[in-house]
C-alpha positions as CSV (number, residue, x, y, z in Angstrom):
1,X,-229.1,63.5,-256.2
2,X,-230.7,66.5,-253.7
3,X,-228.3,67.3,-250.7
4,X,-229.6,67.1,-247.4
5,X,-227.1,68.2,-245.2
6,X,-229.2,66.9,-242.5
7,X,-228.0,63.6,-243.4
8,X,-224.8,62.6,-242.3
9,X,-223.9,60.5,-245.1
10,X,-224.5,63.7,-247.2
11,X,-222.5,65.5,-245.0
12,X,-219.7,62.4,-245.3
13,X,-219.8,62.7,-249.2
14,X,-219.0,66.4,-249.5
15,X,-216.4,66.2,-247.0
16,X,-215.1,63.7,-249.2
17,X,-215.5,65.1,-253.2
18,X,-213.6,68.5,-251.2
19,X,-210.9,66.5,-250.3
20,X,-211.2,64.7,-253.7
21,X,-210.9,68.2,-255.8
22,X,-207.8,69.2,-253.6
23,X,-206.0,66.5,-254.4
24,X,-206.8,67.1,-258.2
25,X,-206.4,70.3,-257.7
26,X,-202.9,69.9,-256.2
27,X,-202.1,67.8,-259.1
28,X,-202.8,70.2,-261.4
29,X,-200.5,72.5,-260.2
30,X,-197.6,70.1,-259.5
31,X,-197.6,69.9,-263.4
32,X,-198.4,73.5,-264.4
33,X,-197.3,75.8,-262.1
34,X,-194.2,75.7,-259.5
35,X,-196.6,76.4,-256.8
36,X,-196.1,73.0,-255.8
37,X,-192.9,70.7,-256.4
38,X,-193.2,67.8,-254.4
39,X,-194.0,64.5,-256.9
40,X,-196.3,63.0,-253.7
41,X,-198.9,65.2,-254.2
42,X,-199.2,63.8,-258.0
43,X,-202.7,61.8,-258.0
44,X,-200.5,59.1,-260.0
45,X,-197.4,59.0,-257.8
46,X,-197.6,55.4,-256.3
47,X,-197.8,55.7,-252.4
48,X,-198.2,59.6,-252.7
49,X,-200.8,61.1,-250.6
50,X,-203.5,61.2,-253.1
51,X,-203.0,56.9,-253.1
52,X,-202.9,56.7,-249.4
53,X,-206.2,58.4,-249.0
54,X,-207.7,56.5,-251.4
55,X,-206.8,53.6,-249.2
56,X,-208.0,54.6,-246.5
57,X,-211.6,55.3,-247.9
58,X,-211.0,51.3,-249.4
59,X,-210.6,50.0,-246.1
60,X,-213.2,51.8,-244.8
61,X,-215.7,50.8,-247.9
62,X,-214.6,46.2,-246.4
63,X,-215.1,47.8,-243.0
64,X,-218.4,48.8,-243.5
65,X,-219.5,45.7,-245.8
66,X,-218.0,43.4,-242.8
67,X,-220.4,45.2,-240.6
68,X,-223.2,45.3,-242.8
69,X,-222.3,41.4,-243.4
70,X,-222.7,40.6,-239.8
71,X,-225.5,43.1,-239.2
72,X,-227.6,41.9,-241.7
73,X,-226.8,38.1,-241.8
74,X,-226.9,38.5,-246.1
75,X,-223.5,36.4,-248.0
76,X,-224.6,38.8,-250.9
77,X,-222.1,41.1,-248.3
78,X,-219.8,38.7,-248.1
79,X,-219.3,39.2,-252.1
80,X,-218.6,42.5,-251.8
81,X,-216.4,42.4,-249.4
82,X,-214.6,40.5,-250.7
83,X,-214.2,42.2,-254.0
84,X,-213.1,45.7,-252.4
85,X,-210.6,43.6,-250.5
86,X,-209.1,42.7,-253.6
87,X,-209.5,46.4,-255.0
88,X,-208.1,47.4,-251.8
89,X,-205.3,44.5,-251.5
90,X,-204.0,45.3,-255.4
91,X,-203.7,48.6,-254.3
92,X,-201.2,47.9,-251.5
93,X,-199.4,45.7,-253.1
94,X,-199.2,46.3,-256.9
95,X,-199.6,42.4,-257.8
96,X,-202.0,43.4,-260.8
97,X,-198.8,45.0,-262.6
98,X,-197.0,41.9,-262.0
99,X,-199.1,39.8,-262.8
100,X,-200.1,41.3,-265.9
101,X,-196.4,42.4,-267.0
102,X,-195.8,38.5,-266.7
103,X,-199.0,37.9,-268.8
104,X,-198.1,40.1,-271.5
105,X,-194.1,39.5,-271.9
106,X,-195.0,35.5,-272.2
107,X,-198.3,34.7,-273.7
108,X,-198.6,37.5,-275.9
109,X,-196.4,37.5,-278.9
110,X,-197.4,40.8,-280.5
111,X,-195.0,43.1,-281.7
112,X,-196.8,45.5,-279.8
113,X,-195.1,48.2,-277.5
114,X,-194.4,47.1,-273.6
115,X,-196.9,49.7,-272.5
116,X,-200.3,47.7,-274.6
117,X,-199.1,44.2,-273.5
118,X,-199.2,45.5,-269.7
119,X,-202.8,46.8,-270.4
120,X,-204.2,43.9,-272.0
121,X,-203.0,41.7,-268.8
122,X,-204.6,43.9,-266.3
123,X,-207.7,43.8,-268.9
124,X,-207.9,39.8,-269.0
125,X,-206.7,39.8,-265.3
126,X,-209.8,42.2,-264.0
127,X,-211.9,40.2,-266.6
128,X,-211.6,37.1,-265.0
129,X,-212.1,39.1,-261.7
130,X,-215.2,40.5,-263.1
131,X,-216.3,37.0,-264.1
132,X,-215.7,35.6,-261.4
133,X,-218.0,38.8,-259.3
134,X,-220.7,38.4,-262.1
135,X,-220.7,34.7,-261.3
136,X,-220.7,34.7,-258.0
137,X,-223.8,37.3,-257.6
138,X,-225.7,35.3,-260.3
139,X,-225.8,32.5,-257.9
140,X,-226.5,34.8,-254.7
141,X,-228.4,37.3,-255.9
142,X,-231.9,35.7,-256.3
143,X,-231.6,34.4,-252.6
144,X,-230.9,37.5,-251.1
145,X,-233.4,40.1,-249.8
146,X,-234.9,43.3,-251.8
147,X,-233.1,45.3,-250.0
148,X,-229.7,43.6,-250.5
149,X,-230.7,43.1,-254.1
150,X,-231.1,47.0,-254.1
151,X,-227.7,47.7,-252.8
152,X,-226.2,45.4,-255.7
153,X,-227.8,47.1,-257.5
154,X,-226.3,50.7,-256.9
155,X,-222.9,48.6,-256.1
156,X,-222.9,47.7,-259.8
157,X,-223.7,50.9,-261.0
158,X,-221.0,52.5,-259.4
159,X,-218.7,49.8,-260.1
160,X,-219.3,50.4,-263.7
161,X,-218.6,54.0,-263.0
162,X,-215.4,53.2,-261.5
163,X,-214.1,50.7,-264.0
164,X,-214.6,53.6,-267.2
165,X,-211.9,55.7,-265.3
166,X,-209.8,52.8,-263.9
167,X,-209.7,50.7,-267.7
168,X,-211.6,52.9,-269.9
169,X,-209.7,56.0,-269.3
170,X,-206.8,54.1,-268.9
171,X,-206.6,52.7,-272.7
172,X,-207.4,55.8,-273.7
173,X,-204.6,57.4,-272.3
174,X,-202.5,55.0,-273.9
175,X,-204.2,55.5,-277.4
176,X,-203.3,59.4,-277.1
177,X,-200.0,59.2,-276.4
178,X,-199.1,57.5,-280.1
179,X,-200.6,60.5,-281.7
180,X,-199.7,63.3,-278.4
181,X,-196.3,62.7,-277.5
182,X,-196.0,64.8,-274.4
183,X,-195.5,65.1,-270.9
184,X,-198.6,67.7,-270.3
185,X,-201.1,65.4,-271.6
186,X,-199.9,62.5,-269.7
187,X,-200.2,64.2,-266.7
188,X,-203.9,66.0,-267.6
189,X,-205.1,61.9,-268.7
190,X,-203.6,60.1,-266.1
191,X,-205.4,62.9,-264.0
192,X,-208.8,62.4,-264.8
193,X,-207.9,59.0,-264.7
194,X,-207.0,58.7,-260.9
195,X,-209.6,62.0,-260.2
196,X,-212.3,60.1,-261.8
197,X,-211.4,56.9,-259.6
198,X,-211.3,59.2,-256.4
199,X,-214.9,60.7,-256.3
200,X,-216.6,57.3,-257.4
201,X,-214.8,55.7,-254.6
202,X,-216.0,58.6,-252.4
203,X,-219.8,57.9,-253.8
204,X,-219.5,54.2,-252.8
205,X,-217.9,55.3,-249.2
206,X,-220.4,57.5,-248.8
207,X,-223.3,55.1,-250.3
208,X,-222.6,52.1,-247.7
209,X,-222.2,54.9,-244.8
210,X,-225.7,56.0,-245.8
211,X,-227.4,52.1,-245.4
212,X,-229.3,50.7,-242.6
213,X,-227.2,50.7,-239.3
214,X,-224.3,52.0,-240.8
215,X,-224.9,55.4,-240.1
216,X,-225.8,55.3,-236.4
């Protein structure tokens, strides 16, 4: 992608990734240096400041997909919005832990550490999600205009993109600790983990700032 810092949503997305690399940055030296002690600036710390902004750029991603759903009239919007609510809503409140915990400690009898079990109920939890998104665009999707099509599109890429780091990542950070059993390397996985997370959710801020009407 060329940057045009004519545009605003160019503009937006720098702003953004700079924010983005402090926070990673500040991470990095919570656990490597004493330059920093404070465990909110951790990018995994629940409700530290790295999780709060990220927040904020989720409710800003439904504010924008409400306008663009009334702006443009399209229920493919309506899909969307619906689906960062839910990113946004899990955030806030954790149930995806719970949820899965209670998946894992009572329909799966493996003799498997506490830490998998978790992980493969947030897996079949965001797969039914997923299913239920995949389904639900299958049936709008060929209805909707080119240019919403278009956005889906890029939404899906992105998405993608998003889930490597939020699942992908994830797992693998799990995987590494059986055979790296310390604290550095939790805290270097779990930050490209949540980094990784961070600057896609900046892309897809910056992405629906840069559509039709949303920018002016």
């Amino acid at each position: 992608m060329q940057i045009d810092l004519e545009k605003k949503e160019h503009r937006l997305l720098i702003s953004l990734l700079m924010i983005d690399l402090a926070f990673i940055t500040a991470h990095i030296l919570k656990f490597s240096t004493n330059l920093v002690s404070s465990y909110l600036f951790s990018i995994e710390q629940n409700k530290g400041y790295a999780e709060i902004y990220q927040e904020i750029k989720e409710i800003w991603i439904v504010a924008l997909l409400c306008y663009l759903l009334v702006r443009r009239r399209e229920a493919i919007y309506a899909i969307w919005m619906s689906f960062f609510g839910f990113l946004l809503l899990n955030g806030v409140l954790t149930f995806h832990e719970r949820i899965a915990g209670s998946l894992s400690t009572h329909l799966m009898p493996f003799a498997w550490p506490i830490a998998y079990k978790v992980k493969l109920g947030e897996l079949a939890l965001f797969a039914v999600i997923g299913v239920v998104l995949w389904v639900s665009l299958k049936l709008i999707y060929p209805k909707s205009g080119a240019h919403e099509q278009a956005v889906s599109r890029k939404l899906l890429y992105l998405l993608i993109w998003l889930m490597f780091f939020a699942l992908g990542v994830d797992l693998l950070h799990i995987g590494i600790r059986k055979i790296f059993d310390m604290q550095i390397v939790y805290d270097v996985m779990g930050g490209i983990e949540e980094g990784g997370e961070m600057i896609v959710m900046s892309f897809i801020y910056a992405y629906l700032f840069s559509l039709e009407g949303a920018s002016t």
